[in-house]
Rosetta silent file (secondary structure, phi, psi, omega in degrees, C-alpha in Angstrom):
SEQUENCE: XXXXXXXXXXXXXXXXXXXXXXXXXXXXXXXXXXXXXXXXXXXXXXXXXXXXXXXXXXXXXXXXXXXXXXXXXXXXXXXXXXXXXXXXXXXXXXXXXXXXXXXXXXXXXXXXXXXXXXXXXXXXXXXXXXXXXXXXXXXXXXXXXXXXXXXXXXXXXXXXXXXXXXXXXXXXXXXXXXXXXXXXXXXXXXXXXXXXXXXXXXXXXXXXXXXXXXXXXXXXXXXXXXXXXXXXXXXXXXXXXXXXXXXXXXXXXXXXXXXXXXXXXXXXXXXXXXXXXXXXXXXXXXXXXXXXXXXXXX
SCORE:     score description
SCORE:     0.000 S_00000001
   1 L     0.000  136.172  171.549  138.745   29.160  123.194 S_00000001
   2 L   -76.738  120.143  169.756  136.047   28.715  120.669 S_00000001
   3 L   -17.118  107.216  169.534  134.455   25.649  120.319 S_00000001
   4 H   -44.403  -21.112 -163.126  134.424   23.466  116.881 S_00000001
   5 H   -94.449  -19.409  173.620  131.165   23.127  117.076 S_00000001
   6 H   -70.937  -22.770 -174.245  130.969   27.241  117.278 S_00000001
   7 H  -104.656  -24.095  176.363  133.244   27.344  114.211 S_00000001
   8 H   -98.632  -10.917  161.606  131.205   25.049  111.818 S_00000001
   9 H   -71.602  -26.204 -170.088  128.152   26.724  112.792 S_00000001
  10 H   -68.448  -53.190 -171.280  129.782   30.314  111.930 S_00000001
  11 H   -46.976  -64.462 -162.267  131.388   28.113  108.567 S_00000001
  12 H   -69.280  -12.787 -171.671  127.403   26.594  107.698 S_00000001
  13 H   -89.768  -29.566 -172.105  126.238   30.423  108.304 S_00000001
  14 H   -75.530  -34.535 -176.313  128.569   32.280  105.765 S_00000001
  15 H   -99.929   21.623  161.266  127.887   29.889  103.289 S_00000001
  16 H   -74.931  -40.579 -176.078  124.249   29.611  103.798 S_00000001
  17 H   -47.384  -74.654 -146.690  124.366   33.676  103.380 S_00000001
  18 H   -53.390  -45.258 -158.256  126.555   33.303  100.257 S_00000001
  19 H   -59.732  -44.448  161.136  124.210   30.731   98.323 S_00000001
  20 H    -7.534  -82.825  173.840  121.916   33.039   99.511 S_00000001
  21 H   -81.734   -6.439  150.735  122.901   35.887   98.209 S_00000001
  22 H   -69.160  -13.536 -163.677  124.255   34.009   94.731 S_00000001
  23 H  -108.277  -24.804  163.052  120.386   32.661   94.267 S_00000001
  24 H   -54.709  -36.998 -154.716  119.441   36.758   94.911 S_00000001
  25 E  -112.105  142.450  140.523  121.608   38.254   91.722 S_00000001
  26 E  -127.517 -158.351  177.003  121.407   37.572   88.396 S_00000001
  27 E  -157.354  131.536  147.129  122.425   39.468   85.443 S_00000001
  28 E  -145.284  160.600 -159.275  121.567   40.693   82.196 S_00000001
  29 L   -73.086  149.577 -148.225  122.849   40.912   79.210 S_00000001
  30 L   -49.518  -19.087 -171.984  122.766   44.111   76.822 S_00000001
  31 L  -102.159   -3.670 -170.476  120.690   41.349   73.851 S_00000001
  32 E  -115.513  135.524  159.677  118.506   39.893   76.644 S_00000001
  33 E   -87.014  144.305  149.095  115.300   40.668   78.523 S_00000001
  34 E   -97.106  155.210  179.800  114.706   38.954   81.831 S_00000001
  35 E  -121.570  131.202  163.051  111.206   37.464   83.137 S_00000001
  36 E  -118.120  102.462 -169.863  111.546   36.759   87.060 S_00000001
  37 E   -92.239  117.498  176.972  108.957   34.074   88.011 S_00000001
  38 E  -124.222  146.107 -171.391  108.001   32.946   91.276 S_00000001
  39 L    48.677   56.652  178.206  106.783   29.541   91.993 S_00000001
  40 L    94.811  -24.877 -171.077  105.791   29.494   88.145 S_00000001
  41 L  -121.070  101.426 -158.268  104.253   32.989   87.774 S_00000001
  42 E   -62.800  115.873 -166.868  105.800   36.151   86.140 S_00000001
  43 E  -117.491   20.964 -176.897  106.085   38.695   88.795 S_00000001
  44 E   178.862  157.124 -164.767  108.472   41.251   87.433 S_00000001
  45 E  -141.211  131.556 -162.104  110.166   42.000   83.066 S_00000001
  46 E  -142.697  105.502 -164.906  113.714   43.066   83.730 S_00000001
  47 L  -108.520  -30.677  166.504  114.797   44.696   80.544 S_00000001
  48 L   -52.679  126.073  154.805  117.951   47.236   81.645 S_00000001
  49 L   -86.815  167.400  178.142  121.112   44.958   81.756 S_00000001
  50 E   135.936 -153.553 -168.953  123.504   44.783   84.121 S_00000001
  51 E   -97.435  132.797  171.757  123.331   43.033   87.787 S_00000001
  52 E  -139.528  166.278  177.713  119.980   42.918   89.666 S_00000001
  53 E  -119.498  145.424 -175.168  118.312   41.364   92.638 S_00000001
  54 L  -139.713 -169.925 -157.281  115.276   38.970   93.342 S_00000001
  55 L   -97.980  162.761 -171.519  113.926   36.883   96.087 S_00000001
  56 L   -74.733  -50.224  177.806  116.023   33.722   96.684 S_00000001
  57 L   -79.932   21.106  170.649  113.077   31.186   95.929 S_00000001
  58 E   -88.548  175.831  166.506  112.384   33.223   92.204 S_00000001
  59 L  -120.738 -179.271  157.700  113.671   31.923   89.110 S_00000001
  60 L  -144.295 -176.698 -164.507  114.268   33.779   85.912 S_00000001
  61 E  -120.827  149.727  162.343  113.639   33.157   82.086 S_00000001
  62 E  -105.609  156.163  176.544  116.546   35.227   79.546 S_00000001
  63 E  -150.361  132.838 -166.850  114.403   35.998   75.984 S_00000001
  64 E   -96.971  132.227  159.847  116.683   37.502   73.304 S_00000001
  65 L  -109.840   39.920  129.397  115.301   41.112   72.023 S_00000001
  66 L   -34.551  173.653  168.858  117.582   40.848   69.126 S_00000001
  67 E   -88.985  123.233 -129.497  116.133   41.181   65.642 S_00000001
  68 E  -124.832  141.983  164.718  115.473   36.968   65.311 S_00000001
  69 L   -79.037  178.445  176.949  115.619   35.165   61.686 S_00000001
  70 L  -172.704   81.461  152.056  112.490   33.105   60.447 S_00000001
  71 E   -54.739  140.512  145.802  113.507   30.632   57.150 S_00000001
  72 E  -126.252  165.609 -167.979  110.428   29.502   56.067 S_00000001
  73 E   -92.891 -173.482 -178.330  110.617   26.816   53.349 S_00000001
  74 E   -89.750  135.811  165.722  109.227   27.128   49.715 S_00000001
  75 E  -111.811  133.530  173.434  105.456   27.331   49.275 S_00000001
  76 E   -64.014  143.013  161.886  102.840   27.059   46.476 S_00000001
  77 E  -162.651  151.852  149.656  100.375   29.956   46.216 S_00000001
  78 E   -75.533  121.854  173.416   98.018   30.768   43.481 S_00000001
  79 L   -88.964 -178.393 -151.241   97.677   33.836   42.064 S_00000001
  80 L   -80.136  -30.702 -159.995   94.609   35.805   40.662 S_00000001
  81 L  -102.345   -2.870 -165.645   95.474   34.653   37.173 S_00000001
  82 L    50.471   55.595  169.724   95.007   30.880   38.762 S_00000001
  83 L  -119.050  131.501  177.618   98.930   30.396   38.073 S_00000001
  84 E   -73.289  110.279  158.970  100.802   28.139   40.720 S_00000001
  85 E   -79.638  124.331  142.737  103.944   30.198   42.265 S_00000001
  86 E   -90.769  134.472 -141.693  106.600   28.583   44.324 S_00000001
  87 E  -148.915  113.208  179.028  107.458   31.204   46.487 S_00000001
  88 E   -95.693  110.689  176.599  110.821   31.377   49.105 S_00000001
  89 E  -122.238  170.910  164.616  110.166   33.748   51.692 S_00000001
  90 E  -155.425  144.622 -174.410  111.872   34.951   55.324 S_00000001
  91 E  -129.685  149.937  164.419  111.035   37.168   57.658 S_00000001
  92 E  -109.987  141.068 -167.234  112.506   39.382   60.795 S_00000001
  93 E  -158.188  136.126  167.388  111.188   39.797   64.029 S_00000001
  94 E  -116.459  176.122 -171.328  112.018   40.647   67.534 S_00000001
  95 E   -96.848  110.143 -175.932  110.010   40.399   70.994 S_00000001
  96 L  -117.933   26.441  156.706  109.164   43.584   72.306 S_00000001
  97 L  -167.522  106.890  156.958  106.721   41.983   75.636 S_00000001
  98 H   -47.011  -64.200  179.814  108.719   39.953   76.967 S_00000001
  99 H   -66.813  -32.929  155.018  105.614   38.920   79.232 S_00000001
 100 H   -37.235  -76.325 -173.361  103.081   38.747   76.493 S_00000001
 101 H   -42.293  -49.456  175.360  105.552   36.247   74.417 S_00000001
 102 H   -62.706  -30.238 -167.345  105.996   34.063   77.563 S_00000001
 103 L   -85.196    2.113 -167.437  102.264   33.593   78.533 S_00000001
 104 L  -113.617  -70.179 -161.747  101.453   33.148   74.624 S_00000001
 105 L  -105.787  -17.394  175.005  104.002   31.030   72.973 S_00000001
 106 L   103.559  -66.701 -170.070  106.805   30.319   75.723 S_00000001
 107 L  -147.387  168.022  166.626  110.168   30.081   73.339 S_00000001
 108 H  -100.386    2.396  160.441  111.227   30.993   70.058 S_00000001
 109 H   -77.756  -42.050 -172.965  110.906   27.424   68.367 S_00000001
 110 H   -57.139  -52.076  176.431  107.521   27.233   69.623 S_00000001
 111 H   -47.888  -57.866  157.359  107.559   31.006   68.407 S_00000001
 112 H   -41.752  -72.841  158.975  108.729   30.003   65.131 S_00000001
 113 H   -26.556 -102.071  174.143  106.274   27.446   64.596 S_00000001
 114 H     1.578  -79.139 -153.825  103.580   30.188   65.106 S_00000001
 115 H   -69.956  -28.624  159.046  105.113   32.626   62.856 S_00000001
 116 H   -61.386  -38.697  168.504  105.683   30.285   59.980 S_00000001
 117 H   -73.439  -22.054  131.582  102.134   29.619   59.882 S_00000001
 118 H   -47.579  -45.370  176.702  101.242   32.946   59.804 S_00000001
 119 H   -58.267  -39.570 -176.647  103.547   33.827   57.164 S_00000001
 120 H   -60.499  -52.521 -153.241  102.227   31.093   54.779 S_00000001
 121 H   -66.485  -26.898 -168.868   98.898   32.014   55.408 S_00000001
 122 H   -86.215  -16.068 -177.544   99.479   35.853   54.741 S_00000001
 123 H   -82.342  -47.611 -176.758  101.481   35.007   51.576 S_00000001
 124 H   -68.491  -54.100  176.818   98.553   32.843   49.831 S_00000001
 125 H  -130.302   51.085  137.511   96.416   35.832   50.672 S_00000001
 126 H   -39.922  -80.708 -167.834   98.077   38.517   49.626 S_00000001
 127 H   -64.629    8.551 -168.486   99.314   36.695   46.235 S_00000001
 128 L  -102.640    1.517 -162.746   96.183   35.255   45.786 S_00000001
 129 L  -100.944  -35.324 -163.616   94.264   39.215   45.297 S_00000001
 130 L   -98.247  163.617  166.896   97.410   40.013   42.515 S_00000001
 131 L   -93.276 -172.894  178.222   98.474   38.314   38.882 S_00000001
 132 H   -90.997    5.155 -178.714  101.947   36.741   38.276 S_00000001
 133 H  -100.070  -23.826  159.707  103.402   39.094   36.397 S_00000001
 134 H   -42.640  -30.608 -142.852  102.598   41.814   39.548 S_00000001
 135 H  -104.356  -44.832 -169.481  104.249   39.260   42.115 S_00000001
 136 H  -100.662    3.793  165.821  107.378   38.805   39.865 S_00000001
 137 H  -118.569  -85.307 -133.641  107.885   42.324   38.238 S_00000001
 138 H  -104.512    5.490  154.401  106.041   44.911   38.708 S_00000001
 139 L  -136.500   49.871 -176.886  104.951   45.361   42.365 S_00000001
 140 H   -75.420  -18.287  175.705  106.957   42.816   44.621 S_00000001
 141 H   -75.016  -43.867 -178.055  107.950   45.781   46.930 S_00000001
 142 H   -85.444    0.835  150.429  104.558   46.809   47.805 S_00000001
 143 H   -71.438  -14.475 -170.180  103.524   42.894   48.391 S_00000001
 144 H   -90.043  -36.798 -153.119  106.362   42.046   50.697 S_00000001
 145 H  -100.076   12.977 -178.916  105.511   45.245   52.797 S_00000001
 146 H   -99.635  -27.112 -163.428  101.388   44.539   52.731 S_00000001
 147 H   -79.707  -52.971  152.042  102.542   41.046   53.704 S_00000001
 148 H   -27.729  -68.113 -168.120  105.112   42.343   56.582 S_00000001
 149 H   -46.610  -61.224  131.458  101.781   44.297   57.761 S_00000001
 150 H    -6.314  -37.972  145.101   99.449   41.717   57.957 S_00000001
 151 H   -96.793   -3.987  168.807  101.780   39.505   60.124 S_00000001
 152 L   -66.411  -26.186 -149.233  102.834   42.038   62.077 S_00000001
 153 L  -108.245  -20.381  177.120   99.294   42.728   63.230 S_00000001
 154 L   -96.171   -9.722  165.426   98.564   39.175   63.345 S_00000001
 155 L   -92.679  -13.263 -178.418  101.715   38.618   65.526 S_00000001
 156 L   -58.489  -83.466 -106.240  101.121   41.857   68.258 S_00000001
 157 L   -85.592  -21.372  120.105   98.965   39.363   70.234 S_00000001
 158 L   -47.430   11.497  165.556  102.096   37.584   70.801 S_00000001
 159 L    79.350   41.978 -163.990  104.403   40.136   71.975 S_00000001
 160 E  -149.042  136.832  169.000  106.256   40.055   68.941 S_00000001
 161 E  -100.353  152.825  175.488  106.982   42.741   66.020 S_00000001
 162 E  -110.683  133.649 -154.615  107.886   41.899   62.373 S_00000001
 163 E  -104.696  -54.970 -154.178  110.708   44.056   61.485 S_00000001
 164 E  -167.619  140.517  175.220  110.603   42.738   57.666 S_00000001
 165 E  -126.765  111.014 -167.048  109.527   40.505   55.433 S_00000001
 166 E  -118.444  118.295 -151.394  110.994   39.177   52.291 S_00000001
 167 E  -107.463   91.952  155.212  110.367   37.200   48.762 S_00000001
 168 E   -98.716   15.290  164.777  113.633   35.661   47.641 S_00000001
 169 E  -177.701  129.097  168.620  112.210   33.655   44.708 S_00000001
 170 E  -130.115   97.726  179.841  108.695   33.728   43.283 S_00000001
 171 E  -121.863 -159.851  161.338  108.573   31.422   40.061 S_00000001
 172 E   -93.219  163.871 -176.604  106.412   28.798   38.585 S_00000001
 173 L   -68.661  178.816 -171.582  106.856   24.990   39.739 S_00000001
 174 L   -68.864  -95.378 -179.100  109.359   22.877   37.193 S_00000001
 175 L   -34.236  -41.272  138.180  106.617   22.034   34.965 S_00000001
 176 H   -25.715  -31.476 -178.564  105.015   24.921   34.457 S_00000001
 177 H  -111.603   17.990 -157.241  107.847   26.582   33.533 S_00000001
 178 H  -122.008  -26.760  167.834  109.484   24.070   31.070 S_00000001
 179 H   -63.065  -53.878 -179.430  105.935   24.630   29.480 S_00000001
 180 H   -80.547    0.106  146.745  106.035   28.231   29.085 S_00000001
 181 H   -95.264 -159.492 -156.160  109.489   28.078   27.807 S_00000001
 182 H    75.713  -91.028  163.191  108.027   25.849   25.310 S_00000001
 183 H   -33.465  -62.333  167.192  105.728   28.459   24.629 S_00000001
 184 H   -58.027  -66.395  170.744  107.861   30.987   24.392 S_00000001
 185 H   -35.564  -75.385  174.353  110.478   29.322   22.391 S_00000001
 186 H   -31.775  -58.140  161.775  107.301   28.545   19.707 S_00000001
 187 H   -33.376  -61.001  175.781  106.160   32.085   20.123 S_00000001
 188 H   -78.144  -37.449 -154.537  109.789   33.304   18.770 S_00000001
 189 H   -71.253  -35.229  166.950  110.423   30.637   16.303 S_00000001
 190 H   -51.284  -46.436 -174.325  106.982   32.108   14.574 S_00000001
 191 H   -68.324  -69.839 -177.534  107.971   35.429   14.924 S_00000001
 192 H   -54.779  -14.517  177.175  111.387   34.779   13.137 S_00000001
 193 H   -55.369  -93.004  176.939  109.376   32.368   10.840 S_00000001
 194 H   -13.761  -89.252 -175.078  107.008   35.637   10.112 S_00000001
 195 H   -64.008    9.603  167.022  110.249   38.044    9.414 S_00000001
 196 H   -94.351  -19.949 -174.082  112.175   35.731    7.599 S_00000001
 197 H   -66.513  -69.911  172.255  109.033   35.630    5.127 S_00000001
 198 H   -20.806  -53.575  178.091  108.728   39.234    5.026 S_00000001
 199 H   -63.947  -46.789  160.875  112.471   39.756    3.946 S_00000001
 200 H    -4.145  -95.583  157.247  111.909   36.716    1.681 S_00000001
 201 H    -3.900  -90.433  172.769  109.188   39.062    0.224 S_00000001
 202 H   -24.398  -74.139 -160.527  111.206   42.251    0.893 S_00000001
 203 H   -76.769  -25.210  162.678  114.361   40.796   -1.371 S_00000001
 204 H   -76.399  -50.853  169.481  112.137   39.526   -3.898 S_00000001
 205 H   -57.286  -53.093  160.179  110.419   42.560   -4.773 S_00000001
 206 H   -25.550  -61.062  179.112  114.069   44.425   -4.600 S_00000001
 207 H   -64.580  -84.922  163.694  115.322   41.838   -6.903 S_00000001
 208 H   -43.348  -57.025  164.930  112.580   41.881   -9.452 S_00000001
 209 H    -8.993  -89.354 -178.496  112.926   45.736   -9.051 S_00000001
 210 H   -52.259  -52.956  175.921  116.479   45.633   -9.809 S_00000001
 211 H   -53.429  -72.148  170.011  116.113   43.061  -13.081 S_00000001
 212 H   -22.446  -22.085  173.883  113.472   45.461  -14.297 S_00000001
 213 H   -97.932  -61.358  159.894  115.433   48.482  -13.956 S_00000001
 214 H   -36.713  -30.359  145.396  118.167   46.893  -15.542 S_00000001
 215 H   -88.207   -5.432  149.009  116.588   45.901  -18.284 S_00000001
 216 H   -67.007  -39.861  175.021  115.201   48.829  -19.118 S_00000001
 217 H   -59.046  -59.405  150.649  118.749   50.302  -18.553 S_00000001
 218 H   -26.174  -57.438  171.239  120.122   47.681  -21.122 S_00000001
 219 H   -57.225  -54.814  179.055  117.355   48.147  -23.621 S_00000001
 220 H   -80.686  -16.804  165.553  118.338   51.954  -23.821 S_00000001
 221 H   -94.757   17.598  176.281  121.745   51.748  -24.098 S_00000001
 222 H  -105.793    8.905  168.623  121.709   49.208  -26.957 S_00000001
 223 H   -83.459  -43.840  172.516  119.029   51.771  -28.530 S_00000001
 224 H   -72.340    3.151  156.702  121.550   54.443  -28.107 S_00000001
 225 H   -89.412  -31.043  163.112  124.374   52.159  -29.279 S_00000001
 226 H   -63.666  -44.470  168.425  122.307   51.373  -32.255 S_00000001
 227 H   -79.649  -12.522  175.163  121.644   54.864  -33.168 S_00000001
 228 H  -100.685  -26.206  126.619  125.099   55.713  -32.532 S_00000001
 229 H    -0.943  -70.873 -169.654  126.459   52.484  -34.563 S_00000001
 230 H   -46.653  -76.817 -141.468  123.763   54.010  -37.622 S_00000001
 231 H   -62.626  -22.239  170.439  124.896   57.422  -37.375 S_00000001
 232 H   -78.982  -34.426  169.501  128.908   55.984  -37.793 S_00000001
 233 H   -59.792  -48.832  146.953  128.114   54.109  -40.198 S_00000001
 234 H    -5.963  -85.054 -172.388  126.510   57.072  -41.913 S_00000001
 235 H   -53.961  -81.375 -112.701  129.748   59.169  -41.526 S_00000001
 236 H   -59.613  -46.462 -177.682  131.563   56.025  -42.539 S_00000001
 237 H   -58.922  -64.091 -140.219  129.465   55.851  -46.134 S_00000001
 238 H   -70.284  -30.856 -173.687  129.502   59.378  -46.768 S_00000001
 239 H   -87.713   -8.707  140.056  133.038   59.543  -46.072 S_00000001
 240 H   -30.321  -51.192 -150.909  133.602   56.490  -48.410 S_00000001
 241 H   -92.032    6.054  157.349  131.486   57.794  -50.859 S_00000001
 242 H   -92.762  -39.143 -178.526  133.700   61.047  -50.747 S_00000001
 243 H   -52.218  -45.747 -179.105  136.592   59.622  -50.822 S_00000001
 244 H   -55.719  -47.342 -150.636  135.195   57.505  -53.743 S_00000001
 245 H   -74.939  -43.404 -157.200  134.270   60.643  -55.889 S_00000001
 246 H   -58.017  -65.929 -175.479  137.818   62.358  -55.359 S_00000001
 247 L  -125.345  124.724  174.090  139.885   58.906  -56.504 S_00000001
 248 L  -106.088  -23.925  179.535  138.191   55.971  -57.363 S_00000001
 249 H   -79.407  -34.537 -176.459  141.548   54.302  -58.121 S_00000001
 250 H   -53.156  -70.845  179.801  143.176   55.269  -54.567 S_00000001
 251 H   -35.936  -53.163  179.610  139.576   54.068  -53.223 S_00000001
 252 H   -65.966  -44.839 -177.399  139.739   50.609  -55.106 S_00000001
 253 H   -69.057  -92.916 -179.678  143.449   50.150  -53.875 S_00000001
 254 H   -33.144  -22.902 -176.733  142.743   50.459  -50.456 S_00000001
 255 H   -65.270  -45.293 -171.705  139.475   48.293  -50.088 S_00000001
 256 H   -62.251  -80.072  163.833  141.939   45.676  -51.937 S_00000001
 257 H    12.385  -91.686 -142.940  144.205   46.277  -49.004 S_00000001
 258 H   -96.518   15.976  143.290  142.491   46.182  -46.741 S_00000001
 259 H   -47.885  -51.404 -166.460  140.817   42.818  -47.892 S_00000001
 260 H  -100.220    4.769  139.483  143.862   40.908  -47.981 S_00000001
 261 L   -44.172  -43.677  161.745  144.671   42.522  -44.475 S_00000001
 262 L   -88.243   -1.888  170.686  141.942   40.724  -43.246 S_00000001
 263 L  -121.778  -14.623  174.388  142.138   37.314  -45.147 S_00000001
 264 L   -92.155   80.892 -165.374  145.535   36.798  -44.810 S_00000001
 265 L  -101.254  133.830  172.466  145.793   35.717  -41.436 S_00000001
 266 L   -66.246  -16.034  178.820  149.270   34.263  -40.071 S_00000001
 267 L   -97.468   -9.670 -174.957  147.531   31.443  -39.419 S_00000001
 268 L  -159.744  109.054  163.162  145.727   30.132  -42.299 S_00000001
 269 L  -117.595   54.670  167.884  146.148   31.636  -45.644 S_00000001
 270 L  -103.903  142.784 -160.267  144.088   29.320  -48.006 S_00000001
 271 L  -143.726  162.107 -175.858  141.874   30.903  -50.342 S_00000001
 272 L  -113.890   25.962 -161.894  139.625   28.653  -52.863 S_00000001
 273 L  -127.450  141.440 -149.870  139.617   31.164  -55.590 S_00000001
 274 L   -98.350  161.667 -157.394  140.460   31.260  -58.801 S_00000001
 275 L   -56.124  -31.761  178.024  143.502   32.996  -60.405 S_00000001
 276 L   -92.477   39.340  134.630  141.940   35.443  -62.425 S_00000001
 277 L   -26.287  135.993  170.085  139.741   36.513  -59.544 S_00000001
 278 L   -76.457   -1.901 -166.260  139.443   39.972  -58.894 S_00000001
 279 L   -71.191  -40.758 -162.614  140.552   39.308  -55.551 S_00000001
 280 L   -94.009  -30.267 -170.243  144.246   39.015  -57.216 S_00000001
 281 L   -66.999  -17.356  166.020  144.255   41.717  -59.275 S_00000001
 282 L   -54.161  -31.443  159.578  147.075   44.153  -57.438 S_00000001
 283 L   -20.787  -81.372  172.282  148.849   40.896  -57.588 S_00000001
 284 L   -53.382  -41.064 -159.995  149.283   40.654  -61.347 S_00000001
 285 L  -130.587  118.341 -175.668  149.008   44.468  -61.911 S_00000001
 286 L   -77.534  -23.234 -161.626  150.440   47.204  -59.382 S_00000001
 287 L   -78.170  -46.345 -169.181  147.977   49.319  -61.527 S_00000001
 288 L    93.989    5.367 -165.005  145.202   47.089  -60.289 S_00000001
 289 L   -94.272  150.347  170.543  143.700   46.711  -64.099 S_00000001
 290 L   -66.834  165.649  174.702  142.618   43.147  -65.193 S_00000001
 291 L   -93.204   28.430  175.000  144.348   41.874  -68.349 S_00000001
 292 L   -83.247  -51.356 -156.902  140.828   42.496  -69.606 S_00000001
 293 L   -81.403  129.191  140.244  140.777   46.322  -69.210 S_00000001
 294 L  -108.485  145.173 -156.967  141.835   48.801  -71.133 S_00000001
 295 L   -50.615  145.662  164.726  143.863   51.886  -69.915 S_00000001
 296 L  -102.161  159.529 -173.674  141.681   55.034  -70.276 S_00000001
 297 L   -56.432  136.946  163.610  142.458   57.529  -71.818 S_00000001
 298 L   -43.629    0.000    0.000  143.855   60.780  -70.923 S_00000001
């Protein structure tokens, strides 16, 4: 029979093997690089995932080779035109030397750190070579990617690439821009000032135009109502004075007519005149002669 003391040595050997061989494997994962350090010192970059083996007394470090975010907060920069931009940027970057990155910066907050201070520094001077209408129109693509360059190359010596770099808001500070709306706002109110004068202007000369034409228009048609007025009147005498020549009594009877057609009004028929007025005579006499007159002769 075996011994107890034969059975807890066999017991203390398998699990000295197993810790053993758990403190040999690790593993990694398909987003992770390994570093495997011994006593402190990187002696091997384990980049394939999946299960691997090391010495019992190593350790290891995991470092994500994802593509990594980098917020940086809003920053002033000057531009070229000496106008103060607040300017929101972020950038992406992953680690591509694992061993470089540890021996430089260690982690990615430390890593962070770093890279925000590079970014600032690459943003003032980049925007500080351009004006502000460049950084917020008309080249912001090719400043983002001179800016990307610049920290990429300033970022190698840390084992680390910049992927991308980005400008989500480049304005002026609060004041600055409550001025130059200001500005602006003045700047149109002239200009509509300016063209309201002009029409002003415009509609006056129109207007005087238009009386001027119209009064010319007016003037000739009351000379051609006047000459056509003369010329009726004209007809009217001549045909009077024919009419007159044919029958002078027929002539005298109508005028009388058409006298008391016109003075005899339904409304007021008072006449101030006296009886033996000539006014009267078809009254007295269908003949029209005064009792003055004598008939003429055949």
């Amino acid at each position: 029979m075996r011994s107890p003391v034969t059975g807890f040595v066999t017991l203390l050997a398998l699990l000295l093997v197993v810790i053993v061989g758990y403190m040999s494997l690790f593993t990694v994962q398909q987003t992770e690089q390994t570093i495997v350090l011994q006593f402190g010192r990187p002696v091997d970059v384990v980049t394939a995932p999946g299960l691997h083996f090391k010495a019992p007394w190593n350790s290891v470090i995991n470092i994500d080779k994802r593509i990594l975010d980098l917020e940086n907060p809003s920053q002033e920069a000057i531009a070229s035109d000496q106008k103060r931009l607040v300017v929101d940027a972020f950038a992406r970057y992953r680690i591509k030397d694992a061993l470089r990155f540890y021996q430089s910066v260690g982690s990615i907050q430390a890593a962070n750190i770093q890279l925000t201070t590079l970014l600032n520094a690459a943003l003032r001077r980049v925007l500080g070579e351009v004006t502000f209408i460049n950084v917020v129109r008309d080249d912001r693509e090719k400043l983002m990617q001179r800016i990307r360059d610049q920290l990429d190359r300033e970022a190698d010596g840390y084992g680390i690439e910049v992927v991308d770099v980005r400008i989500r808001r480049a304005d002026l500070p609060e004041q600055n821009s409550q001025a130059v709306y200001q500005r602006m706002k003045t700047e149109r109110e002239r200009e509509a000032a300016e063209f309201r004068a002009q029409g002003g202007q415009k509609a006056q000369e129109i207007r005087s135009k238009a009386d001027r034409e119209a009064t010319v228009i007016i003037a000739e048609a009351n000379s051609q109502a006047e000459q056509t007025r003369g010329a009726g009147d004209a007809e009217r005498n001549r045909l009077f004075a024919e009419a007159y020549s044919k029958d002078a009594d027929f002539f005298a009877f109508y005028r009388s007519m058409t006298a008391y057609e016109n003075g005899l009004k339904s409304n007021d028929t008072r006449f101030l005149l006296r009886p033996d007025s000539d006014f009267f005579r078809y009254f007295s006499n269908p003949s029209g002669r005064m009792a003055t007159e004598t008939p003429a002769k055949p």
